[in-house]
N, C-alpha and C positions, 0 to 999 in steps of 0.2 A: 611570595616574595620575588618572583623569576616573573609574572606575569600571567596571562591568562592564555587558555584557549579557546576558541567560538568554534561551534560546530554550525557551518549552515546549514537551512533550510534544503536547500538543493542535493544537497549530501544526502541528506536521511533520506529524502524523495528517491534518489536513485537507488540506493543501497535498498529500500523499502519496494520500491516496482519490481527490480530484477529478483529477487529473493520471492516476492507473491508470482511470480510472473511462472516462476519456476513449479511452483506445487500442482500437482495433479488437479484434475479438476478446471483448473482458470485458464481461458481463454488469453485473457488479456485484460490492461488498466482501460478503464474507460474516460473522460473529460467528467471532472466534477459539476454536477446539474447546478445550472442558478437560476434565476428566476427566466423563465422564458427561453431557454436553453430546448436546442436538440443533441441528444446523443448523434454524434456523426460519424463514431468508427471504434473501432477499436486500438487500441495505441501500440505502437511497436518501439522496440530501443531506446532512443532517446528523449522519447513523451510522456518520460515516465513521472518527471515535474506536474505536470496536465491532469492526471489520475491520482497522485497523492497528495496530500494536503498534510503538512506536517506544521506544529507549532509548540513553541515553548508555555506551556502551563506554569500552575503555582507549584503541582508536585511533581515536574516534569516534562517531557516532552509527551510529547500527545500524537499520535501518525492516525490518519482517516485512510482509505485505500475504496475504490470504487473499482468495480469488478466486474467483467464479462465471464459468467461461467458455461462449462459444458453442458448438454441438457442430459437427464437421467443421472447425475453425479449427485448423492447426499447434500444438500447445501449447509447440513449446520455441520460436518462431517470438516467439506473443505473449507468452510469458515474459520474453524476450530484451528485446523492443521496451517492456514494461512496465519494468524495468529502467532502462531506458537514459534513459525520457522522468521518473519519478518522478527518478531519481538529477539530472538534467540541470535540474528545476524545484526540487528543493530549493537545490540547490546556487545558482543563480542567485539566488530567494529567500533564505536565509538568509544565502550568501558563508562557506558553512561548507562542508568536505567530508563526505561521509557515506562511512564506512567500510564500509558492505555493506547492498543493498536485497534482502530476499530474498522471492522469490513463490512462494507456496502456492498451489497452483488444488483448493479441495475437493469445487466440482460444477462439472459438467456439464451446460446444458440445451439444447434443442431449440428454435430461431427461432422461432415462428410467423409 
């Protein structure tokens, strides 16, 4: 009766990169691949729009996340734990549920 409220797209991307950005293991967001696409970097701060891909479903919001991880690190390990902490900060931020956070890991790199 008061109205609605939209959560954008832009929001969940940000809230969704800095929260994976942060878990052990990930490097960084990487650029979502499309047809004939190169990976060109790794994404820092504000490109975090660039590497998440978020969208409104039938049961929900839906967050995709494309990932630069460490090399020697468990990947179904940090998969899991990216997961769990992006799905866990959306949700507390928006008080919305998200119907499926799904992690792409594209590269690979070496600590120095």
């Amino acid at each position: 009766p008061y109205g609605g409220i939209d959560i954008s797209l832009d929001a969940i991307a940000s809230i969704a990169g800095s929260a994976a950005s942060e878990c052990y293991g990930v490097l960084g967001l990487l650029p979502r691949p499309g047809l004939g696409d190169v990976i060109q970097g790794v994404l820092r701060g504000d490109d975090y729009g660039k590497g998440v891909y978020a969208r409104k479903g039938k049961k929900g919001f839906e967050v995709d996340l494309y990932l630069c991880c460490a090399y020697g690190v468990k990947l179904s390990e940090v998969s899991a734990e990216v997961q769990k902490r992006v799905k866990y900060e959306l949700e507390k931020t928006f008080n919305v549920n998200f119907a499926a956070v799904n992690v792409y890991v594209l590269d690979i790199q070496e600590v120095n």
